[in-house]
N, C-alpha and C positions, 0 to 999 in steps of 0.2 A: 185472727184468733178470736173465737165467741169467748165472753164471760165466763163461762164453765172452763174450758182450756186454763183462760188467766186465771184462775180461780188456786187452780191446781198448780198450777207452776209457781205462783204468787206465795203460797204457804207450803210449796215443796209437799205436797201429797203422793206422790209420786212422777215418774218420767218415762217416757220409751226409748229404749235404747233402740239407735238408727244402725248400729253397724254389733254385729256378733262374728266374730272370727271364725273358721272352720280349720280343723287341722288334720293334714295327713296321716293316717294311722299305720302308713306303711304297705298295705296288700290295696292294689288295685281295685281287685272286684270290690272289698271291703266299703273304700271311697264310694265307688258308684250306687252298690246297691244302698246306701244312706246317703248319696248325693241328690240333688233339687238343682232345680234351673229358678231361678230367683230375679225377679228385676233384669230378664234378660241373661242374666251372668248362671255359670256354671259353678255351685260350692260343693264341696266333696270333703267328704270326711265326719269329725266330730266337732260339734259346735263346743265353745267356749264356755265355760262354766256351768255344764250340764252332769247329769250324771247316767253314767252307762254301766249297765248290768252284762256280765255273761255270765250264763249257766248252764249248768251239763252235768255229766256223772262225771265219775273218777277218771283220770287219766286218758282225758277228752283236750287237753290243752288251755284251759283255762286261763291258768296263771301265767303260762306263757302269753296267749294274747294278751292278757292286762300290762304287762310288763311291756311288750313290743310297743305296742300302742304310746305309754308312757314315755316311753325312750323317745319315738317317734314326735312326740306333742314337743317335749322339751327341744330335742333337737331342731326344730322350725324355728324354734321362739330365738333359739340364739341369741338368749339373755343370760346374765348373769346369778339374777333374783328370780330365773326360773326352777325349778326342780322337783322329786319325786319322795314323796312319803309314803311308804309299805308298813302298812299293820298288817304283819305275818302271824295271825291268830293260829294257824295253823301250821307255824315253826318250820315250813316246808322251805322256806327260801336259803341260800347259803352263797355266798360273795364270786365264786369258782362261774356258778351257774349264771349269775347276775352277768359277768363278767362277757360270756359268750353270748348271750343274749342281745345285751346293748350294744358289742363290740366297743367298750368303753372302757379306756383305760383305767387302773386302779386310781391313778390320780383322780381322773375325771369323776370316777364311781362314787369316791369318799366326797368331792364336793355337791354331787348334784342327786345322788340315792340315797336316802336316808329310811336305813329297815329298822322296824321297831316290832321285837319278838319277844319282850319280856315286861311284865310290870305295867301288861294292857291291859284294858278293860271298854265295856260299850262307853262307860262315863271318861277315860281317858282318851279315847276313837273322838266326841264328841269335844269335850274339851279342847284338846288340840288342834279341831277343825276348825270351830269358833275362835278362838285367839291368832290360827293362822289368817281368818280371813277379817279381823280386828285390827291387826299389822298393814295386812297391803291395804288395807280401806285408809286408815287414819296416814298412812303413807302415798298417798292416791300421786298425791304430785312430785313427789319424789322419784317413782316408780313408775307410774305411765309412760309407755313408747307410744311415737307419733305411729299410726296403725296408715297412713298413706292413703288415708280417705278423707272426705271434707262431711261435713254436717249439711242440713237443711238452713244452715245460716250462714254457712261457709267457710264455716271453723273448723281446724285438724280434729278429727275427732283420737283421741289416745285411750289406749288401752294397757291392762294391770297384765303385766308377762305370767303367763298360766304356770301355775302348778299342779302335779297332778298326784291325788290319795288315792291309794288303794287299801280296800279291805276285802283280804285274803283271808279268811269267808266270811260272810255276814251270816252264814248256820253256826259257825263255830266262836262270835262274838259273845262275851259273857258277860255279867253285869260283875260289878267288881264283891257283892254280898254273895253271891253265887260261887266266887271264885275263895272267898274266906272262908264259905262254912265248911264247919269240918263233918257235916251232916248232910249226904245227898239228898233226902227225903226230905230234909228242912228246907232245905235250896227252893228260890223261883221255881215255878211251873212252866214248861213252854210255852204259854200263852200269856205267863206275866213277863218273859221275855220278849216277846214278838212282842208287847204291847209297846216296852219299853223303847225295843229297837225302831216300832212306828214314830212314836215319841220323837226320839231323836233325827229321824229324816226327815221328818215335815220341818221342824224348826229350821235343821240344815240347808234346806233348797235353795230359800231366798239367798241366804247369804253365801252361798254356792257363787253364786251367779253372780252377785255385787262384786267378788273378789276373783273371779274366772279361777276359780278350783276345780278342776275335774274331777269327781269322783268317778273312778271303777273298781265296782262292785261283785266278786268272784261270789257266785254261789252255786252248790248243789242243786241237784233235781231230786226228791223222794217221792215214794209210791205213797200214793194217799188210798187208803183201804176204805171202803165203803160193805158195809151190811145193807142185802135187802136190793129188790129186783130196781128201786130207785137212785139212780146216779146223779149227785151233783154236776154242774157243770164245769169245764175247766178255769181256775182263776181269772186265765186269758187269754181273749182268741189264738188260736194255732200252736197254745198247749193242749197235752192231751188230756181229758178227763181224769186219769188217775195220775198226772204229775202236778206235784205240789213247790211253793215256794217258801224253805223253813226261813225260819227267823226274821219274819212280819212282810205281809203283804204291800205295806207303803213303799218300800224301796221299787217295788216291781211296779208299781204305778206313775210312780215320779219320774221313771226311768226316762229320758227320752230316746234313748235306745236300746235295744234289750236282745241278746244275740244268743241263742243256744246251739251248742256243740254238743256233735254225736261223732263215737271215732265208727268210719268204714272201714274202708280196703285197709287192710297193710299193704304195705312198702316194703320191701326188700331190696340188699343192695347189686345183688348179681342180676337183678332184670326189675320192669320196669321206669324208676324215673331215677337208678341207681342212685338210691337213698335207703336207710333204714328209718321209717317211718308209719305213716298212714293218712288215706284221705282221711280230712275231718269235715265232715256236713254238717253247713252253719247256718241258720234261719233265722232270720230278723220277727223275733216273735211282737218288737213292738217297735216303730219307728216313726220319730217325729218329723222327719225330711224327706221320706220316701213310701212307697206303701209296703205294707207287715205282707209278709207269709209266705216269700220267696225264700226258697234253699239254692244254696250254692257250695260248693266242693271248695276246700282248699288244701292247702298238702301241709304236713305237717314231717318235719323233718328231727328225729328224735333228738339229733343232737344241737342242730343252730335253730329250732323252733319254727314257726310259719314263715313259708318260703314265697315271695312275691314272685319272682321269676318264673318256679315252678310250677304255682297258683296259676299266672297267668299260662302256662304252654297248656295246664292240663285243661283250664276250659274253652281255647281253640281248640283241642283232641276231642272232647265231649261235644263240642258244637259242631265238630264235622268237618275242619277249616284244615285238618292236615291231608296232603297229599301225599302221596307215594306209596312207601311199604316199610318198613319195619327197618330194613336194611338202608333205606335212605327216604327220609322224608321231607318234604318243602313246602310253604305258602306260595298261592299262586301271584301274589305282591312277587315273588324273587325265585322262580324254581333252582337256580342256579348255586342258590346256599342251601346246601342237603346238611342234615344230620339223623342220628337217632334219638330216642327217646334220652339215653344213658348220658349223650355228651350234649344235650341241648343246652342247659346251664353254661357250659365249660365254652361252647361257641359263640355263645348270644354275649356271654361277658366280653369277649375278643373281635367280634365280629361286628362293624358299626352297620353292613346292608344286611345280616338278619337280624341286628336291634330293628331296623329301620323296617323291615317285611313284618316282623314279628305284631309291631306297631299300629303299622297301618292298618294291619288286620282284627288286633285285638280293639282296640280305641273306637271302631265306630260299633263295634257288636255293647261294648261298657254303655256308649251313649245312647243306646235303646232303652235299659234301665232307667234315664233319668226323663226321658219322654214320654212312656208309658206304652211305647208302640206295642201293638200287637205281635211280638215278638216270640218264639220258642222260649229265649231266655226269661223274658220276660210274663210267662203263666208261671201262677201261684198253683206250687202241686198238695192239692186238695185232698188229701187221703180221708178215708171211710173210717171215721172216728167209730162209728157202729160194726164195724170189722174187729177191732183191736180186742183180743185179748183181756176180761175184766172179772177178777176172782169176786164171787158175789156172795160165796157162803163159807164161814169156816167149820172146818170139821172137827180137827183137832187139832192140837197144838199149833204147827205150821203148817199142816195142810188146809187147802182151802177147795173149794168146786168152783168152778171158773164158767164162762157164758157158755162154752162150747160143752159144757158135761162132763168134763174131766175132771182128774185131782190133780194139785200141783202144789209142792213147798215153796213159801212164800220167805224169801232172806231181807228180814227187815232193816239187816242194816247198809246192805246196797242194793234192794228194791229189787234182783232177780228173781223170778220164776221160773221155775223148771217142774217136769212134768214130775209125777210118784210112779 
């Protein structure tokens, strides 16, 4: 070790942490497409005390993956001192829903999910992130599990059993002056909110991390309106030009993963993947383990949330990997286990050689993702941002003229466009 090394370690200036966890989030593709090949070794999923964004519009699934995810982190740790805090800004959560999500007993639910829907605020969101991670820190040795890896010196390295925050939305966070006045027009500005809510993540990061807190971070997407034949550009690559990130742009930069959900297909339950549902198309708009700009399809199941199983069939069916026909289909790992699309679920749970076809099939196309092979799955689809749709002058009230020389009403408060 040079002088500068002993320097720093001698006065505690800082340290590198040799080992960071990765956790299962539950959906397959999920892990890969944010999985790295490291030191040799395969880690898949969500690093340890980072924080993860998804955004999308309304009734894209959001809150359910943040919730999935969380249950998911917890469940790995199979700790005691693990668990989940929900600041429901957005009063959308309720125990019923939680319930079927986690598949977690009430018992279970009251010790390890703790929602908090009343009496919040950005300054109480903050505060209680700082004092949670003031506890496992000054609790370090009390609470660290042996993490079953050795150090650079040879010593168990231990780790603080994760918990994970959510805020359920960082658009809909208010500062607590904000939430007193009885004067809208006296209230913060949105921009003295976004400053404030920058404020508070920068200082959060580090200590994010020293205390392995997961933040995930649910946010909206809004139309960002522009006057005048000049367009800024998008906050961040492989957003579009007109979608904007409310309630300060630091969250979206600290992010080290950043997922946007758009809902596709419906699902119905008499045909297709016999579910009432929808694909949802998910894009790693920012990723620190893998590379940004890959979309991938997942299923979303209206009533038990995002479905791994089904995720996985549908993208062997997309990639071309099913044989037969409608009426009986098979992987060529196993032609001998037929089903259709409606009972695949219902077989693959009972059947240990279509787990095993299903498997072998799906696992090495996931491991092209983490290689970079020149793969189908693996091209980033590039869409013609100079294509899209961009209202550039307004005319009247909500009507606007748009690139193509139309008119079209512009709905501010969920960023549609439709024609006049």
């Amino acid at each position: 070790m040079n002088l500068f090394a002993k320097a720093i370690e001698k006065d505690n200036l800082g340290k590198d942490v040799e080992f960071v966890p990765t956790y299962d989030t539950g959906l397959d593709l999920l892990n890969y497409r944010n999985g790295r090949i490291e030191d040799n070794k395969t880690l898949l999923g969500i690093d340890a005390g980072k924080i993860i964004t998804i955004m999308g519009k309304p009734g894209t699934g959001k809150s359910t993956l943040a919730i999935q995810i969380a249950k998911n982190i917890v469940d790995q740790s199979d700790n005691e001192n693990s668990g989940i805090i929900h600041f429901d800004f957005e009063r959308a959560t309720n125990k019923a829903r939680l319930e079927v999500l986690t598949g977690w007993s009430k018992d279970k639910l009251k010790e390890k999910y703790k929602v908090l829907n009343d009496g919040i605020s950005s300054e109480s969101f903050y505060k209680t992130v700082k004092a949670l991670a003031k506890i496992k820190t000054e609790h370090e040795d009390e609470l660290a599990v042996d993490s079953g890896k050795i150090d650079s010196n040879g010593n168990p390295i231990m780790i603080l059993p994760p918990t994970v925050v959510i805020n359920d939305s960082w658009k809909t966070m208010q500062p607590q002056n904000m939430i007193d006045s009885k004067d809208v027009s006296g209230s913060m500005s949105g921009g003295a909110v976004a400053k404030l809510n920058n404020q508070i993540i920068n200082i959060l990061n580090g200590i994010l991390f020293s205390a392995n807190i997961i933040l995930i971070i649910v946010n909206h997407i809004t139309a960002k309106i522009e006057i005048g034949p000049v367009h800024t550009k998008a906050d961040l690559n492989y957003l579009k030009p007109n979608e904007s990130f409310p309630g300060g742009t630091s969250a979206m930069f600290l992010s080290n993963v950043l997922i946007k959900l758009q809902a596709s297909t419906n699902l119905e339950p008499d045909k297709d993947l016999g579910i009432k549902g929808f694909i949802s198309q998910a894009q790693l708009i920012k990723s620190r383990s893998n590379a940004a700009g890959y979309k991938f399809e997942l299923v979303y199941d209206q009533e038990f949330g995002f479905d791994n199983i089904l995720t996985n069939f549908w993208t062997l069916k997309k990639a071309g990997y099913l044989k037969g026909n409608g009426r009986a289909y098979y992987f060529s790992a196993n032609p001998d286990c037929k089903f259709t699309q409606k009972t695949f679920k219902e077989r693959y749970l009972e059947d240990k050689k279509l787990q095993k076809a299903t498997n072998d099939t799906l696992f090495p196309l996931l491991e092209d993702m983490l290689s970079n092979k020149n793969s189908e799955m693996n091209e980033v689809d590039e869409e013609d941002d100079g294509a899209e749709l961009e209202l550039v002058k307004k005319i009247k009230g909500d009507i606007w003229l748009a690139t193509d020389n139309n008119k079209y009403h512009y709905n501010e408060e969920d960023g549609t466009i439709t024609p006049v």
